[in-house]
BALOBA-1460 file (C-alpha; in Angstrom, 3 decimals):
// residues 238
<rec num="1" residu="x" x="0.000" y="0.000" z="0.000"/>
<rec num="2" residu="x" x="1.276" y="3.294" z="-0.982"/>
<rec num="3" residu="x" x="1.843" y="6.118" z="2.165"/>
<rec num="4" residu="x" x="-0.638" y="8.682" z="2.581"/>
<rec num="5" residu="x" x="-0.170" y="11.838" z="0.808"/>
<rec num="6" residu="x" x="0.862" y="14.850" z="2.489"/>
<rec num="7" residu="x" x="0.458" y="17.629" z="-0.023"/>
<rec num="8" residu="x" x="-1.610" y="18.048" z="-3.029"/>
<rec num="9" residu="x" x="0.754" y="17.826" z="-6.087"/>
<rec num="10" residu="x" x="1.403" y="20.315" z="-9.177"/>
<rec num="11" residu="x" x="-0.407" y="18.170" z="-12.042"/>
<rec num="12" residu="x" x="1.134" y="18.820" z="-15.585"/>
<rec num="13" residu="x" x="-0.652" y="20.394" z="-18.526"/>
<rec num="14" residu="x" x="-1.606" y="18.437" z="-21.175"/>
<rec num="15" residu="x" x="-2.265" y="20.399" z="-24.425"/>
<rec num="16" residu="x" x="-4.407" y="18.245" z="-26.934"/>
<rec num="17" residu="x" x="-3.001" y="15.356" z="-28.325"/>
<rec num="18" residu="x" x="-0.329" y="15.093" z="-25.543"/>
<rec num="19" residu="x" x="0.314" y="11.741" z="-23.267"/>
<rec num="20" residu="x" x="-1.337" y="12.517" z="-20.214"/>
<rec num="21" residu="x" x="-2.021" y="8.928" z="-18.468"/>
<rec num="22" residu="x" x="-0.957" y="5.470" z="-19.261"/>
<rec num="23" residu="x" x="-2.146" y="1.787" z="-17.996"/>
<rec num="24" residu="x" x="-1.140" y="-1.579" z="-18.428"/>
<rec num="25" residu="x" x="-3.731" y="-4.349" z="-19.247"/>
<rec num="26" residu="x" x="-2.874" y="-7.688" z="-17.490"/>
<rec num="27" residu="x" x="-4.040" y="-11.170" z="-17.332"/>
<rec num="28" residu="x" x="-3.013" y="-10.890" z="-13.435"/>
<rec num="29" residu="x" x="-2.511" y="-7.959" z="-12.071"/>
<rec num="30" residu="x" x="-1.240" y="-8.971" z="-8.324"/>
<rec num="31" residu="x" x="1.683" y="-10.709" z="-10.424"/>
<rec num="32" residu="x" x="1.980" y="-7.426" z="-12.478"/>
<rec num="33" residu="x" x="2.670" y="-5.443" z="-9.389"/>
<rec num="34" residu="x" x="5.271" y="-7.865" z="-8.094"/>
<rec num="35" residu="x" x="6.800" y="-7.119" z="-11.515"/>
<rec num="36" residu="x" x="6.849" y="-3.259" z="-11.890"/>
<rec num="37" residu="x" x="6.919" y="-2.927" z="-8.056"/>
<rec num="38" residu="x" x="10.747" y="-4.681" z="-8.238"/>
<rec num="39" residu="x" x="11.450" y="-3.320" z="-11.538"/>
<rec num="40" residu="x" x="10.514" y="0.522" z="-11.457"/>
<rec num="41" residu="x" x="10.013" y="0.871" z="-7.490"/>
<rec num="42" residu="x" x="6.564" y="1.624" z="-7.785"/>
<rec num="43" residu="x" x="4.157" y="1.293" z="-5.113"/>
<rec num="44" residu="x" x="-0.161" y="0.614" z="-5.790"/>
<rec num="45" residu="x" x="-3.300" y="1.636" z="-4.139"/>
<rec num="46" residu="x" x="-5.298" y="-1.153" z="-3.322"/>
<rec num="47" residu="x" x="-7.511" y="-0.792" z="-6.342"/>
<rec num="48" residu="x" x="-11.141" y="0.077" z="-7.018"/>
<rec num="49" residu="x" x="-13.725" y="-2.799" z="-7.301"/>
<rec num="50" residu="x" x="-15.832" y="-4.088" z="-10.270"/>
<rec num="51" residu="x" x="-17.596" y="-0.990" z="-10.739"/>
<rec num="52" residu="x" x="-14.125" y="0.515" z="-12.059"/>
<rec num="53" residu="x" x="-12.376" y="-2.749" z="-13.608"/>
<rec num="54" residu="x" x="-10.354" y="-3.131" z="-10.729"/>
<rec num="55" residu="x" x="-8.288" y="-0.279" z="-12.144"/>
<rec num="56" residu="x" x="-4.722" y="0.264" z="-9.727"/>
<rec num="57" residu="x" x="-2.877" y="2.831" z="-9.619"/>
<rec num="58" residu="x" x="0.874" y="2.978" z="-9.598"/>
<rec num="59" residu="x" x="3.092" y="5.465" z="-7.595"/>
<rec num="60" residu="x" x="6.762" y="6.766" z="-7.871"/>
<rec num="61" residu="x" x="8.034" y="9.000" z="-4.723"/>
<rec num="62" residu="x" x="4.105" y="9.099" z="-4.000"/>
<rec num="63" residu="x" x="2.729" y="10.776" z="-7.176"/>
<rec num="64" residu="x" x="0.504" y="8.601" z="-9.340"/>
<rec num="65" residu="x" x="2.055" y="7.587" z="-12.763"/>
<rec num="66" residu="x" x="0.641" y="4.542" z="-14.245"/>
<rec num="67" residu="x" x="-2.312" y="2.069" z="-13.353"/>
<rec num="68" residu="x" x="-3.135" y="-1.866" z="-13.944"/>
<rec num="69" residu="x" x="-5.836" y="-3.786" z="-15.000"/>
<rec num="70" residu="x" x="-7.267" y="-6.845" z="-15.939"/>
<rec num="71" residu="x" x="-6.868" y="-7.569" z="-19.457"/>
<rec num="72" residu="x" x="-10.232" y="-6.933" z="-21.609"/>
<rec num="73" residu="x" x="-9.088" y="-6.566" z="-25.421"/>
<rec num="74" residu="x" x="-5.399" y="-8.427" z="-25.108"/>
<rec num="75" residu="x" x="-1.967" y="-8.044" z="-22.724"/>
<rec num="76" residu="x" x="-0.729" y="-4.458" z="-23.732"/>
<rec num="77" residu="x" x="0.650" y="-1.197" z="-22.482"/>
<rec num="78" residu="x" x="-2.128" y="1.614" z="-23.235"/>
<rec num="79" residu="x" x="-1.378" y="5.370" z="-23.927"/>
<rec num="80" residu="x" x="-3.871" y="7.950" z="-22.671"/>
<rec num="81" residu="x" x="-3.877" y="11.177" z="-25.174"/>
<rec num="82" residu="x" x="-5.468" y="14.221" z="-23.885"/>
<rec num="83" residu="x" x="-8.307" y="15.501" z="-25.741"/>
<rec num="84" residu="x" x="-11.007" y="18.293" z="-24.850"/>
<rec num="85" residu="x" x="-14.242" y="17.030" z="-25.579"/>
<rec num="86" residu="x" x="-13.534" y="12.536" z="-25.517"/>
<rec num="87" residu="x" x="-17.035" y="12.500" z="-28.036"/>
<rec num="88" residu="x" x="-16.136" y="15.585" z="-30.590"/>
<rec num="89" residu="x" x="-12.949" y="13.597" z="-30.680"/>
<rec num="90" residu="x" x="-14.294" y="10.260" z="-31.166"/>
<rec num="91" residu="x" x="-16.310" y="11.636" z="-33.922"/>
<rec num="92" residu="x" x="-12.896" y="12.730" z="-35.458"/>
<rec num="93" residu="x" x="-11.667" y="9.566" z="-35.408"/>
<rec num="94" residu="x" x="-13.978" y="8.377" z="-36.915"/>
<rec num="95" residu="x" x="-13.993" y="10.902" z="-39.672"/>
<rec num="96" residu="x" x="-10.018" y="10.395" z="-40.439"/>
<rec num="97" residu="x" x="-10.497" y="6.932" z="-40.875"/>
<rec num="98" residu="x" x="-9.700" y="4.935" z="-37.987"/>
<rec num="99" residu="x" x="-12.017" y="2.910" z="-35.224"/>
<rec num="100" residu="x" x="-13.773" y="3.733" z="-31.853"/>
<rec num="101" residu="x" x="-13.553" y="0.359" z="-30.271"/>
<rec num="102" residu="x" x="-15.175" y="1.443" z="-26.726"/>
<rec num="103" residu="x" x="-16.886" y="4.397" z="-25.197"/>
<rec num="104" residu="x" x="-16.484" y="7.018" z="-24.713"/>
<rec num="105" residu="x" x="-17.562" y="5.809" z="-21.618"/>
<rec num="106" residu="x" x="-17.490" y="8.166" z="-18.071"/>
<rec num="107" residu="x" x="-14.855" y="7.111" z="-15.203"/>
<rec num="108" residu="x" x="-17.524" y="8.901" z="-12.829"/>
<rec num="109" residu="x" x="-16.074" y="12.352" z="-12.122"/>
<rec num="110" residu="x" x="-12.940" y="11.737" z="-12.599"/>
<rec num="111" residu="x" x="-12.633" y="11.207" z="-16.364"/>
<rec num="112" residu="x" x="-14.278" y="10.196" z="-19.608"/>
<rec num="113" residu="x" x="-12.538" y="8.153" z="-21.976"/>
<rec num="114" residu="x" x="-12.951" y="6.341" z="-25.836"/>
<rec num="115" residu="x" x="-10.634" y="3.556" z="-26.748"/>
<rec num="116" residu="x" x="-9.766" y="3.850" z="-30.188"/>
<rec num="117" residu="x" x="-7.403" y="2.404" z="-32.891"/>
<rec num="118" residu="x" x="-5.531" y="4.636" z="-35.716"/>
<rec num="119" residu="x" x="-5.697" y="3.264" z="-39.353"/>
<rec num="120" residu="x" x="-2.639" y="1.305" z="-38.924"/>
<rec num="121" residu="x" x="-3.393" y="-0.655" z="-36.023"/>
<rec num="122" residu="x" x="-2.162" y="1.735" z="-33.210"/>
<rec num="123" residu="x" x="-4.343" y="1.865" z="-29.777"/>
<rec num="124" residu="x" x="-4.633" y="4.660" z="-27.955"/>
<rec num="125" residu="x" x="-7.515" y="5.874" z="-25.451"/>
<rec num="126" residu="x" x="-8.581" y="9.378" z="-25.973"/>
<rec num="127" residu="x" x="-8.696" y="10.951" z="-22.247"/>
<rec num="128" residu="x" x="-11.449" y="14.036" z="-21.486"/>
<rec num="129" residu="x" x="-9.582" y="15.225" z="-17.607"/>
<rec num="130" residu="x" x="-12.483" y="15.284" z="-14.990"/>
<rec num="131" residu="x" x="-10.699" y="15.205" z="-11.342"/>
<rec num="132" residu="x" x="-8.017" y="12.804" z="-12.011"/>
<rec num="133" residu="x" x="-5.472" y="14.952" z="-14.505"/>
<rec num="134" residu="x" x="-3.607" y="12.189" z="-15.646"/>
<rec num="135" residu="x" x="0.245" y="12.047" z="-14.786"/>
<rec num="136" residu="x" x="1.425" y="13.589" z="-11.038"/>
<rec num="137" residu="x" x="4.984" y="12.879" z="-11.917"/>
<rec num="138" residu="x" x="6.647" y="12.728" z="-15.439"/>
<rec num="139" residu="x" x="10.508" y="11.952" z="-16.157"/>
<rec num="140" residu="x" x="12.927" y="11.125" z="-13.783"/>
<rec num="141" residu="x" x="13.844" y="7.397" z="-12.499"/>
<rec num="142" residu="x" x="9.902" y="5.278" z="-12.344"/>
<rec num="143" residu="x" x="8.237" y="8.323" z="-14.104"/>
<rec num="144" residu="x" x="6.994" y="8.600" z="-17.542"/>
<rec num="145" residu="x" x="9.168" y="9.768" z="-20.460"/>
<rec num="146" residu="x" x="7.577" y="9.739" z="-23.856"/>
<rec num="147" residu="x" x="5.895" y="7.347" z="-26.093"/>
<rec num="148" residu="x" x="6.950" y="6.528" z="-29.665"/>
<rec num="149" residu="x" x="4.352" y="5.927" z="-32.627"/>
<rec num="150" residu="x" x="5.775" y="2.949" z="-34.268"/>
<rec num="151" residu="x" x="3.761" y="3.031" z="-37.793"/>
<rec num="152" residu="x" x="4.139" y="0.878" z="-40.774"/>
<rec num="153" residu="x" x="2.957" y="4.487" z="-43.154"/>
<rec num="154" residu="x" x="4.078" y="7.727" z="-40.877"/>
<rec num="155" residu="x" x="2.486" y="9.390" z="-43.940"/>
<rec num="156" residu="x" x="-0.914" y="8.212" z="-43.131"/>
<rec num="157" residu="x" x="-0.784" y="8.183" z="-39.643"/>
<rec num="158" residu="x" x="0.544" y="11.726" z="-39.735"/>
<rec num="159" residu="x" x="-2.606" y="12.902" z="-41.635"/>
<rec num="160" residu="x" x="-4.950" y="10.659" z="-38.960"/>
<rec num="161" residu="x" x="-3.582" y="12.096" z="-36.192"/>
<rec num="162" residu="x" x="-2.951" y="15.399" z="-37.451"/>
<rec num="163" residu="x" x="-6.700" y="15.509" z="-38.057"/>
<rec num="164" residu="x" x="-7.676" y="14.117" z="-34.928"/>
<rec num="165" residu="x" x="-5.751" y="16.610" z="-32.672"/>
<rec num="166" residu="x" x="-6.385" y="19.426" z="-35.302"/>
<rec num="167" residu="x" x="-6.235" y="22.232" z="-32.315"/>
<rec num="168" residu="x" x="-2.802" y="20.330" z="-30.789"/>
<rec num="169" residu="x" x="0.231" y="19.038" z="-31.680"/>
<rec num="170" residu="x" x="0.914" y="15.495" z="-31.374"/>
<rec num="171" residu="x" x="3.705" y="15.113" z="-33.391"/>
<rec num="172" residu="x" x="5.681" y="17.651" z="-30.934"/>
<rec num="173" residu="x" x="3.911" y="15.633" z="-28.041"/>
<rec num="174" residu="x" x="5.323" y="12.190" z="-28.771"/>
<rec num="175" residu="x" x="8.777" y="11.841" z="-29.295"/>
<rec num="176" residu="x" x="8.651" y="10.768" z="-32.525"/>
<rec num="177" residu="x" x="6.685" y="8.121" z="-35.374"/>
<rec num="178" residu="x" x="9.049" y="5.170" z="-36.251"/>
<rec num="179" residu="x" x="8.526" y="3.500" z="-39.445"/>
<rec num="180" residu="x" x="8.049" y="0.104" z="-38.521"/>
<rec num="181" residu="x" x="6.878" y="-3.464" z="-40.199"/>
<rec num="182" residu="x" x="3.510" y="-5.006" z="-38.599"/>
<rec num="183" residu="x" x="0.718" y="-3.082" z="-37.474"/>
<rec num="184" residu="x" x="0.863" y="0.251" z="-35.942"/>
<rec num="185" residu="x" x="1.646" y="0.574" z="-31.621"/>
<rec num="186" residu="x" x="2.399" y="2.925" z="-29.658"/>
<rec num="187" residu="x" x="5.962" y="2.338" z="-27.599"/>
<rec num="188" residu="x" x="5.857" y="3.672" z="-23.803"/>
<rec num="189" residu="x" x="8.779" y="4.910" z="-21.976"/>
<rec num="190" residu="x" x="9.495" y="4.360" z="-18.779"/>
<rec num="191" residu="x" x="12.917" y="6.058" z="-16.575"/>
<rec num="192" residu="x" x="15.534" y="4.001" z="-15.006"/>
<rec num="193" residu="x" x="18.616" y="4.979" z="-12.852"/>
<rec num="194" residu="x" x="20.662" y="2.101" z="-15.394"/>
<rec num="195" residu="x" x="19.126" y="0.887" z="-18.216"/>
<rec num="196" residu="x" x="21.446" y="-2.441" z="-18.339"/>
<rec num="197" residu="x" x="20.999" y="-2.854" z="-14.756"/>
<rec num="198" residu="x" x="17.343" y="-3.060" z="-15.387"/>
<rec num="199" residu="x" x="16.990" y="-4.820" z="-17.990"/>
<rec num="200" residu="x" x="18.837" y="-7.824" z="-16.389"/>
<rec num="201" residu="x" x="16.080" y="-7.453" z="-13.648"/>
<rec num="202" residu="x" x="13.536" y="-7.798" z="-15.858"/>
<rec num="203" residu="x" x="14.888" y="-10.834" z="-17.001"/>
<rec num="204" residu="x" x="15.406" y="-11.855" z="-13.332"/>
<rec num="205" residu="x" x="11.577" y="-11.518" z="-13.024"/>
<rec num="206" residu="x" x="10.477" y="-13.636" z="-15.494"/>
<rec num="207" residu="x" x="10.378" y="-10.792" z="-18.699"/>
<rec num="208" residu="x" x="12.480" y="-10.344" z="-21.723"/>
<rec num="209" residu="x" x="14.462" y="-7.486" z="-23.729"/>
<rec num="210" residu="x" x="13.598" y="-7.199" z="-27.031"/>
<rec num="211" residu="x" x="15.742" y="-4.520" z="-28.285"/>
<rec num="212" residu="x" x="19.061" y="-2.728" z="-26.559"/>
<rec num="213" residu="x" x="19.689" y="-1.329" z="-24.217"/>
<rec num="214" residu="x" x="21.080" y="1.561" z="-27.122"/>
<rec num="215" residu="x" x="21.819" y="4.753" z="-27.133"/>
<rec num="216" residu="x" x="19.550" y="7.401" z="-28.165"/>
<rec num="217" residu="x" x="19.130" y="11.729" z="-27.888"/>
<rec num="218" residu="x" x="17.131" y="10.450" z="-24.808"/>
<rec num="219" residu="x" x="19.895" y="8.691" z="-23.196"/>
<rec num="220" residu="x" x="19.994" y="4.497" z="-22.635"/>
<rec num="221" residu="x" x="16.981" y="2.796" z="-23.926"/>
<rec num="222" residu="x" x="16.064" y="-0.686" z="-23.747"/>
<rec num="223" residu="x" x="12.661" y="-2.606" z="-24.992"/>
<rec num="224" residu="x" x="11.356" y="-5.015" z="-22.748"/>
<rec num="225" residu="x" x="8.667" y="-7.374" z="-22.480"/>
<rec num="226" residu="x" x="7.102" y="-7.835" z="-19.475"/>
<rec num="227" residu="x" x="6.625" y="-11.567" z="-18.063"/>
<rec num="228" residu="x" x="2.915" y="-11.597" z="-19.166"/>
<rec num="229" residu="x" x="3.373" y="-10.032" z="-22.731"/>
<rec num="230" residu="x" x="2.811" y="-6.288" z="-22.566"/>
<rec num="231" residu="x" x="5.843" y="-4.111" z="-24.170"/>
<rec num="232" residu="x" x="7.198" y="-1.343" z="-22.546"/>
<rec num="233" residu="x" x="10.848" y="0.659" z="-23.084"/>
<rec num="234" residu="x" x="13.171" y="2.119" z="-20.201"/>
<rec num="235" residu="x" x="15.017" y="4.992" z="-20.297"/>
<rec num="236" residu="x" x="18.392" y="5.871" z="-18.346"/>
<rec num="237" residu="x" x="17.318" y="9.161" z="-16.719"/>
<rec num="238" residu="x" x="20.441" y="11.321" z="-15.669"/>
């Protein structure tokens, strides 16, 4: 159990189109916490009931910056991407040419959310703030630190999402759109204090690296697959 808060924290702005929350969706979510707890240090709340999917949130130096829960729609790492109004922007999605596959559907008062999929395969949930901002903490060792578009056509998913987050700008927002073979998915970074050290941990606990660790403008990246499935990237944070 996380410790109790003693301060209200400065919540980030996020413009349109911008990463603002992020969850992972797990087959078991107790054993997903023993794996990001040892990994990335973080700490969980002891998560809401049905009514909310059993959604649980994650915590680095006590400010929330991820959440499990169970798998619904397959083992993955979801990006949130702030929007204004979630149902003018599910309409745009539509529009542009890609899929709502859920929602938008109202976390009570605390935000209202679509799921959706770009025209080459990428998921991403479209996120309307209500009392829960999204990210408390962003960069530094357990925090959040980008998100890559991986995208077999950055052509077409530049005009999708350019027309999606018409009033924003995603393509400053996330990092950057990787041409890529297979269908479309969105790459979440994650910081670590050493990116080899932690990547032999997540080996230790049952996961996998995929790619690296490598250098990049970003500093030490590695790609790692967590022990159920769901793909995630660290990054060494300075």
């Amino acid at each position: 159990m996380r410790p109790a808060r003693r301060d209200r924290p400065a919540v980030p702005e996020f413009p349109e189109g911008a990463p603002c929350w992020a969850d992972a969706r797990l087959a078991d979510v107790e054993a997903g916490k023993r794996f990001y707890g040892d990994l990335l240090g973080w700490t969980f709340d002891e998560g809401a009931g049905a009514q909310r999917d059993y959604y649980t949130a994650a915590y680095s130096e006590d400010r929330s910056v991820a959440a499990l829960a169970p798998a619904n729609l397959g083992v993955e790492w979801r990006v949130h991407l702030a929007v204004r109004d979630a149902y003018a922007a599910a309409e745009r999605v539509f529009a542009a040419g890609g899929h709502v596959v859920a929602g938008p559907l109202s976390g009570g008062t605390e935000a209202t959310v679509a799921l959706a999929r770009g025209p080459e395969g990428a998921a991403f949930v479209l996120r309307q703030a209500g009392t829960h901002q999204g990210f408390e903490r962003v960069g530094g060792t357990g925090g959040f630190c980008g998100a890559e578009l991986l995208t077999p056509d950055a052509a077409l998913s530049d005009s999708f999402y350019g027309a999606v987050f018409e009033e924003g700008d995603f393509g400053a927002a996330v990092r950057r759109m990787v041409v890529a073979e297979g269908p479309g998915r969105f790459l979440l970074h994650f910081g670590c204090a050493d990116t080899g050290a932690t990547a032999a941990a997540a080996v230790r606990l049952g996961g996998r690296v995929r790619v690296g660790p490598y250098p990049t403008a970003y500093g030490s990246t590695a790609v790692i697959e967590d022990d159920q499935g769901a793909v995630f990237a660290v990054c060494e944070q300075a």
